[in-house]
C-alpha angles and dihedrals in degrees: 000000000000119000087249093060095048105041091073085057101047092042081064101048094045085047091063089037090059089049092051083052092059096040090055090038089124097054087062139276134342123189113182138143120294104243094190101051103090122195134224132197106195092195109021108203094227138023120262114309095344098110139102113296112250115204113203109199115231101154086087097077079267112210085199116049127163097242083054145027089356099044091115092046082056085047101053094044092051093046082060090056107261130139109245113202128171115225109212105169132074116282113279139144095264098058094046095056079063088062133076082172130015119209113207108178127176090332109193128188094239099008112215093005087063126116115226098217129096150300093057120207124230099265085208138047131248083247100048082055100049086057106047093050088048090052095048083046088063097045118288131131124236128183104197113194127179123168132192123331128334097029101066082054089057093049110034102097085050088048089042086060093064093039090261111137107204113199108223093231163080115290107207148147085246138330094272086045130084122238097233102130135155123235108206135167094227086073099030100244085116112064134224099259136140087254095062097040093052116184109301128005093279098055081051109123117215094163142046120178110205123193102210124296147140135300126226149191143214154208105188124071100281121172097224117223110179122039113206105218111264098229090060132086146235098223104205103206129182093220124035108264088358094121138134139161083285089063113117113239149168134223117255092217108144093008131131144201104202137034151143136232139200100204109172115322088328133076134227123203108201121197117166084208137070113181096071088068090050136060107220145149128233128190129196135156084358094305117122113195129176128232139194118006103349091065121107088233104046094081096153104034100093093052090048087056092055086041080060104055089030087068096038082052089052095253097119119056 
């Protein structure tokens, strides 16, 4: 079945899903795709379904798949014309040759059975590692993205094998403040970079909304994206949201959120969140907000997302 055909069925299915979250708001919160927000790409950059193939991991316990939280990620890059696939099987070289780019998102040893407390296990081998460093080596493209604890636990061994140090924490203002900012050009907090150039002026990106995440830092020669602003901190919790003014924590002084790395003849793109490449709903206490894509203030996020692939596909220079 093609991505086009199934979209309008899972839209569906996401749509009833949505409606189940806010009916169980007050047994806590529910964070799925948001079945109403529909995507549009004015210039695709190739024509329907003759794009690079872009293979979504969903073998990691995967808390973003593509017939999930991250359906209208899938949408908006097959209405640019690229070829959306889900990986459900562990990492090899032959399911790499399938890939131009391969997705990794808020990958989790035991997925939904996991228990968000530390310590946090490697979501991937030594083996699955080796050969995903060796593939990008040889010219792959990989876009790693880890979000708040207890995602940067899970890959850090896989970020640690491009020079990439994820903190295994909570990126906020404070401990009693979220962690919701906007990364924009006009202050600097958004780099000069192809991405956000894109490739014409009305592809250009002045403004990112992140939904919380984590920082990270690196030793290899990464092109950051995205500052974190120096007066925040990286809370570094035992339990996922369990924090308090007791909470260790780091400075994010000289982090970042975002980046991009050339690693042999391949290229990595790094974010430490997830929801800014989704477009997803959240209730709790009877509140529903929307967040990624889909939110009225995230105006640029959507064609940051295609800037993104664009550059792992060799677009962008």
């Amino acid at each position: 079945m093609t991505i086009r055909r199934f979209f309008p069925m899972l839209v569906g299915l996401l749509a009833a899903v949505s409606m189940a979250g806010l009916v169980l708001a007050d047994e806590g919160n529910r964070q799925v795709a948001d079945a109403a927000w529909t995507p549009s790409v004015s210039n695709p950059a190739f024509e329907p379904g003759e794009g690079p193939v872009v293979l979504v991991d969903a073998a990691h316990g995967n808390f973003h798949t593509i017939d999930g939280r991250f359906a209208a990620f899938a949408e908006l890059l097959s209405l640019d014309g690229y070829q959306l696939r889900s990986a459900d099987t562990p990492v090899s070289d032959a399911l790499l040759a399938q890939a131009d780019v391969y997705v990794i998102s808020n990958a989790m040893l035991g997925g939904d059975d996991a228990e968000w407390t530390l310590p946090t296990p490697s979501a991937f081998t030594p083996e699955e590692i080796e050969t995903i460093a060796d593939w990008v080596a040889g010219g792959g493209s990989l876009l790693l993205i880890a979000d708040h604890m207890p995602f940067p636990g899970a890959a850090a061994d896989l970020a640690n094998a491009f020079g990439i140090v994820f903190l295994n924490g909570f990126a906020v203002e404070a401990w009693d403040k979220g962690g919701t900012t906007d990364y924009t050009r006009a202050d600097g907090s958004l780099a000069d970079h192809p991405i956000t150039r894109g490739r014409s002026p009305d592809e250009a990106v002045r403004s990112v909304r992140a939904f919380t995440g984590q920082a990270f830092r690196f030793v290899a020669p990464v092109e950051p994206l995205m500052y974190v602003p120096d007066d925040w901190r990286v809370l570094l919790p035992v339990e996922a949201w369990e924090h308090s003014a007791s909470t260790p924590f780091v400075s994010a002084r000289g982090l970042v959120q975002g980046g991009t790395l050339i690693y042999g003849d391949g290229r990595v793109a790094v974010f430490g969140e997830a929801a800014m490449f989704t477009a997803q709903t959240s209730v709790r206490d009877g509140v529903v907000r929307q967040m990624g894509m889909n939110n009225p203030l995230a105006t640029g996020n959507a064609q940051f997302v295609l800037n993104v692939i664009h550059w792992l596909s060799g677009l962008l220079d």
